[in-house]
C-alpha positions in Angstrom: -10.1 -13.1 -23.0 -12.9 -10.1 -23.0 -11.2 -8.1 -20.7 -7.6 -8.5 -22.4 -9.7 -7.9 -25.9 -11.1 -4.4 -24.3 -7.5 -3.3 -23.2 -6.6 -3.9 -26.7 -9.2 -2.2 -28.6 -8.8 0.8 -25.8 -4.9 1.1 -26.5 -5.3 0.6 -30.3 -8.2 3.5 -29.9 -5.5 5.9 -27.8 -2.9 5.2 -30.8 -5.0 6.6 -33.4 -6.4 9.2 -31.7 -2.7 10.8 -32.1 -1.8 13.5 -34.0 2.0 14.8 -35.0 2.8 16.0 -31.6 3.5 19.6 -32.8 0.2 19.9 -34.1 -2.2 18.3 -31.4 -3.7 20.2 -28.9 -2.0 19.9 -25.5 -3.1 18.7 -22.3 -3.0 20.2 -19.5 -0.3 18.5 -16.9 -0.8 15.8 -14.1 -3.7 12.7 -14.2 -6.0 11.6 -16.7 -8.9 9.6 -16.9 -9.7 8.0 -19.6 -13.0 6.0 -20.0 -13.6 3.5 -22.7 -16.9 2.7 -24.0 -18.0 -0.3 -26.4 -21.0 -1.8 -26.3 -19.8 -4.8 -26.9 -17.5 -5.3 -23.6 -17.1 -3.5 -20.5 -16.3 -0.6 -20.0 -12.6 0.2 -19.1 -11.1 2.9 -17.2 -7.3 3.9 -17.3 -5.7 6.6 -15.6 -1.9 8.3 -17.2 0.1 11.0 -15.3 1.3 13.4 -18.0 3.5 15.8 -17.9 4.6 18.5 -21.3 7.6 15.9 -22.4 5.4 12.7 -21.4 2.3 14.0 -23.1 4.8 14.5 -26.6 5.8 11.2 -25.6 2.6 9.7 -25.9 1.9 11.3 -29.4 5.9 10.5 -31.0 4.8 6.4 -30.0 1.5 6.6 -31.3 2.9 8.4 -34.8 5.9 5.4 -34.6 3.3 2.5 -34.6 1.2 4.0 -37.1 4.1 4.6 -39.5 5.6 1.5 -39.3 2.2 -0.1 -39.7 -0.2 1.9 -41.2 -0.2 2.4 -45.1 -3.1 4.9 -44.6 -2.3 7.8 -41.9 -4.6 11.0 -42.9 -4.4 13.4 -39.7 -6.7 16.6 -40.3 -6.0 18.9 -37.1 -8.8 22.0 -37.0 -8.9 23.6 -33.9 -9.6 21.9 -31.2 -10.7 18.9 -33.4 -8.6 15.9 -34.9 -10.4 13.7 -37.5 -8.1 11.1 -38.3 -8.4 7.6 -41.5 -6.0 4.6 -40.7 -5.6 1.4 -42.6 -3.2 -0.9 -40.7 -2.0 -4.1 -40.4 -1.4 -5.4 -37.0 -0.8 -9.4 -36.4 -1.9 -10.5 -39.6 -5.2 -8.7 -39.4 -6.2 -5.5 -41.0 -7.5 -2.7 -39.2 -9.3 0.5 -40.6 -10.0 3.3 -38.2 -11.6 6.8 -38.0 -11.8 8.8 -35.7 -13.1 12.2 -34.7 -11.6 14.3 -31.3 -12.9 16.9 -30.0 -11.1 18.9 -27.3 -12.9 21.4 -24.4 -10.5 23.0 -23.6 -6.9 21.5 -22.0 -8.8 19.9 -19.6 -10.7 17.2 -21.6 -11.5 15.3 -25.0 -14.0 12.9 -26.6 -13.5 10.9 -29.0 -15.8 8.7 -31.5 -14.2 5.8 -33.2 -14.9 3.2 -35.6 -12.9 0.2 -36.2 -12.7 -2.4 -38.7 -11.3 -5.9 -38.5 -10.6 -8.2 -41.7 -10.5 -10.5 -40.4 -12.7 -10.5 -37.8 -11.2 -10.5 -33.9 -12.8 -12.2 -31.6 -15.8 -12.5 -34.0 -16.3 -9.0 -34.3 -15.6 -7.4 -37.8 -16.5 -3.7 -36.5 -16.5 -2.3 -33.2 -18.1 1.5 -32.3 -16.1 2.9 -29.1 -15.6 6.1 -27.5 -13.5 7.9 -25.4 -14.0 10.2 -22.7 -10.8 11.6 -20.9 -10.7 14.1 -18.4 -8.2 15.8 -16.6 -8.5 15.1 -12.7 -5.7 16.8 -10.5 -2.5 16.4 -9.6 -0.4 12.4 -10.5 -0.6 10.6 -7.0 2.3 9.7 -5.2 2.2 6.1 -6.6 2.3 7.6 -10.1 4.7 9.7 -12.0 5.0 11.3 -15.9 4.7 8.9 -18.7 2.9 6.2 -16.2 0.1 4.5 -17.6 -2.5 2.5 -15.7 -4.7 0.3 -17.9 -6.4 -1.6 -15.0 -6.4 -4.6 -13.8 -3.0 -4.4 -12.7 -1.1 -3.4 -15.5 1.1 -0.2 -15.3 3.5 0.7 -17.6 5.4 4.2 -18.5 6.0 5.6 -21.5 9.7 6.1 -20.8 10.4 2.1 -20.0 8.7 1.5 -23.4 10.5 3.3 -25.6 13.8 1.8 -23.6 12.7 -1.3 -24.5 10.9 -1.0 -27.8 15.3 0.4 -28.7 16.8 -3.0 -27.0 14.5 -4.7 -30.3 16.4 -5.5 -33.4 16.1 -3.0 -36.1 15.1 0.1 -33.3 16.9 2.8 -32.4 16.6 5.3 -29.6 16.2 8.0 -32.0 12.5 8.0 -31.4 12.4 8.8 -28.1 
């Protein structure tokens, strides 16, 4: 259950750390490594394998969950910082998030969140993370744009979620 609850709190940190695509800084092409911290849970390593249209990708999903869930998304781009305010409700519980990236460059990012919970999860009401992602050469042959690897055996790509997220009722593939 602690390992599942770090995946989550890492892929609900990657979601707000999004910006409207147009106006968040780029990264550079190929793999990422992206390293979770919490002192509350172990940390988690996931590796994606970007390309220009899968890194957009990334950011159009992000901006998709947070407007269909989120009745507080304040995005303040400034350079090669992002400060972003959430308030959303996901599964019955509310969940208020800042957030402050900073970019060096195409190459890397870190990012200092903070994260409420009413109610709690897990008995936590407010978890302190941060992420460090660097870029770390070319996708491996096992991997290509849009893939995702959260660890512990679970890959997905951005593409096959967006497919499926239109097979839903109510979706469209207008966000893709």
């Amino acid at each position: 259950m602690r390992v599942t609850f770090a995946v989550a709190t890492a892929l609900a940190a990657s979601f707000v750390t999004a910006a409207a695509a147009d106006d968040y800084p780029s990264r550079k092409p190929g793999l990422w490594e992206v390293v979770v911290h919490n002192a509350a849970m172990p940390e988690a390593t996931m590796k994606m394998c970007i390309d220009a249209e899968t890194d957009q990708l990334f950011h159009k999903f992000s901006s998709t969950i947070r407007s269909k869930h989120c009745d507080k998304n304040d995005v303040t781009v400034s350079g090669d910082t992002v400060q972003t305010q959430t308030n959303c409700v996901l599964g019955g519980t509310t969940v208020t998030t800042s957030s402050v990236t900073k970019f060096t460059g195409n190459a890397a990012y870190h990012v200092d969140i903070k994260t409420h919970f009413d109610p709690p999860k897990l008995g936590q009401s407010d978890v302190t993370a941060t992420q460090d992602a660097k870029w770390v050469g070319d996708c491996p042959a096992d991997m290509k744009p849009g893939d995702f690897d959260m660890g512990h055996g679970i890959k997905v790509n951005i593409k096959t979620i967006n497919m499926l997220k239109s097979l839903l009722p109510g979706h469209s593939n207008s966000n893709q």
